[in-house]
DRENRO-108552 format. One record per residue (C-alpha): residue in three letters; x, y, z. Coordinates in steps of 0.2 Angstrom, whole numbers, always signed. Example, Ala and Ser with C-alpha at 12.3 -4.5 7.8 and 13.67 -1.06 7.14 Angstrom:
DRENRO-108552
<"ALA", <+62, -22, +39>> <"SER", <+68, -5, +36>> 
This chain:
DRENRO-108552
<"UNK", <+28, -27, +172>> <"UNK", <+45, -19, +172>> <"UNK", <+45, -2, +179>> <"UNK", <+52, +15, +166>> <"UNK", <+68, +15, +173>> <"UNK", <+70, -4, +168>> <"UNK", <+62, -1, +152>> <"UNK", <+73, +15, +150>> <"UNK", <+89, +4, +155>> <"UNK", <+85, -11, +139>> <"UNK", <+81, +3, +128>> <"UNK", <+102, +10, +131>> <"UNK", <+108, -6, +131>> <"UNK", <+100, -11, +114>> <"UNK", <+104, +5, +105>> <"UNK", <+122, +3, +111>> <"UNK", <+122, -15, +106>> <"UNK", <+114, -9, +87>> <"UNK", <+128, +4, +86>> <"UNK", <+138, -9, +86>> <"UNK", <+132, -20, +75>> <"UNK", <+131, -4, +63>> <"UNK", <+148, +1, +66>> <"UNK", <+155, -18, +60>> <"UNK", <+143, -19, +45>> <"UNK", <+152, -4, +40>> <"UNK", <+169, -8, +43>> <"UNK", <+165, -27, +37>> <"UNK", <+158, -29, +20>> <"UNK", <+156, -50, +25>> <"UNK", <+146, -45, +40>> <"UNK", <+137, -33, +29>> <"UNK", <+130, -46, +17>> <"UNK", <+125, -58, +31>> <"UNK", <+117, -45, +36>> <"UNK", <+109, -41, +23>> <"UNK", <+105, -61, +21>> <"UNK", <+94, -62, +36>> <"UNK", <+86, -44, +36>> <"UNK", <+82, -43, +14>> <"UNK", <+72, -55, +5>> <"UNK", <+79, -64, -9>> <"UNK", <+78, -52, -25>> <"UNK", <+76, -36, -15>> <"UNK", <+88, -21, -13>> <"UNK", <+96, -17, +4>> <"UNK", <+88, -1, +8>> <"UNK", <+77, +6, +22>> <"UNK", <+62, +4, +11>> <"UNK", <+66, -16, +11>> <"UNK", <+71, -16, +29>> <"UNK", <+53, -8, +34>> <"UNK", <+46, -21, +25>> <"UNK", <+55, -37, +32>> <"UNK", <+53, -29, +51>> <"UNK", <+36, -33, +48>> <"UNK", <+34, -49, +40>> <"UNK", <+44, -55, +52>> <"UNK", <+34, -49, +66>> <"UNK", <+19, -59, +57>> <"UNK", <+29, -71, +48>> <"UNK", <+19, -84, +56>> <"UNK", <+11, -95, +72>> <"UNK", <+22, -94, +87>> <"UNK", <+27, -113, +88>> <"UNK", <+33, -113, +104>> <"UNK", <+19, -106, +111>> <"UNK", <+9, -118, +103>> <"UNK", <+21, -132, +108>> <"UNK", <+19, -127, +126>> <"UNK", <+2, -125, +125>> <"UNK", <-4, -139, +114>> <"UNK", <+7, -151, +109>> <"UNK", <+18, -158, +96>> <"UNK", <+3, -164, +85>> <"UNK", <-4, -145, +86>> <"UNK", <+12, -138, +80>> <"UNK", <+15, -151, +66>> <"UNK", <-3, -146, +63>> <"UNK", <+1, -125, +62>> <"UNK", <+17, -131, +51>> <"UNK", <+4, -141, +37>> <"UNK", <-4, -126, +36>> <"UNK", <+11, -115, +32>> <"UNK", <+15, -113, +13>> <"UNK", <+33, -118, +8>> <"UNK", <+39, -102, +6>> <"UNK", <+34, -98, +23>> <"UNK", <+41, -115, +33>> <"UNK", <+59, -107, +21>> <"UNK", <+57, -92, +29>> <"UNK", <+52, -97, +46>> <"UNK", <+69, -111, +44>> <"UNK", <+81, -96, +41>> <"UNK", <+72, -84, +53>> <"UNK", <+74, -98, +64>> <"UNK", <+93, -101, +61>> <"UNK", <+91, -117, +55>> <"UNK", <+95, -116, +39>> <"UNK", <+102, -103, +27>> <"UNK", <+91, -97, +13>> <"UNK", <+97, -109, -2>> <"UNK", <+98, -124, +10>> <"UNK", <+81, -120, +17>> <"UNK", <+74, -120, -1>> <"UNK", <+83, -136, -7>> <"UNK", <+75, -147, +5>> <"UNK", <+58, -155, +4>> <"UNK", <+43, -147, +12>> <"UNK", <+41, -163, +25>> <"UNK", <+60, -160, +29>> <"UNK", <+56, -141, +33>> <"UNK", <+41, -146, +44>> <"UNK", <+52, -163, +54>> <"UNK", <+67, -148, +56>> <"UNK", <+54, -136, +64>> <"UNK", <+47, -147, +74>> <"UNK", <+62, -153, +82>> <"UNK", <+69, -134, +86>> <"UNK", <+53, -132, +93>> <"UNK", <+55, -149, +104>> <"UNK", <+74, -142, +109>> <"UNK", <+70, -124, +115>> <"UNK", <+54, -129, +127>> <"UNK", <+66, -141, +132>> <"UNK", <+79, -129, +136>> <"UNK", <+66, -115, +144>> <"UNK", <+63, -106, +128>> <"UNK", <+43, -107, +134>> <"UNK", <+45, -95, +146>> <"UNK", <+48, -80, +137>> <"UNK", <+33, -67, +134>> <"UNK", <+20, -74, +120>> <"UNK", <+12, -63, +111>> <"UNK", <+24, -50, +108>> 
């Protein structure tokens, strides 16, 4: 476990790295609506009230695959991903970065789960496994 110090040192180095973000969103009205295109869900407004929201769905949005992955399998996670709804394996697609919104949603839902699956695959592969679970 990471001493106060430590945690006190992540804490300035990811307020410094939102005031910048915040800073270009203001300055850049196309970094403002992508933005707004991961943080707001389709038909909502960009407010605080929307961002409360979305912060957390996205902490529950769903299973954490690569957890499962590590833990279980492949079958296991094409297993969570059955049990997803549509909009969910969306969401999860552009959460993920694998997709934006409209492109998520245009596909099938066996092409969401097949896309899944292999980001899964790559980031155990590339040691995504060994960051915290359940978090």
């Amino acid at each position: 476990m990471r001493n106060d110090d430590q945690k006190a040192a992540v804490r300035r180095k990811l307020k410094a790295l939102m005031d910048v973000v915040i800073d270009q969103a203001i300055e850049n009205p196309e970094f403002m609506n992508k933005l707004e295109s991961i943080l707001v869900r389709p038909g909502e407004e960009f407010t605080d009230r929307s961002l409360d929201r979305t912060t957390t769905s996205r902490k529950s949005a769903g299973p954490n695959l690569l957890e499962i992955l590590h833990t279980n399998g492949e079958a296991a996670v094409q297993q969570a991903l059955e049990e997803m709804t549509t909009d969910e394996l969306v969401r999860t697609c552009v959460q993920e970065g694998i997709r934006k919104q409209k492109e998520a949603r245009a596909l099938e839902r066996s092409e969401l789960i097949v896309l899944l699956v292999e980001m899964t695959s790559n980031r155990l592969r590339q040691g995504g496994s060994f960051v915290r679970s359940g978090a």
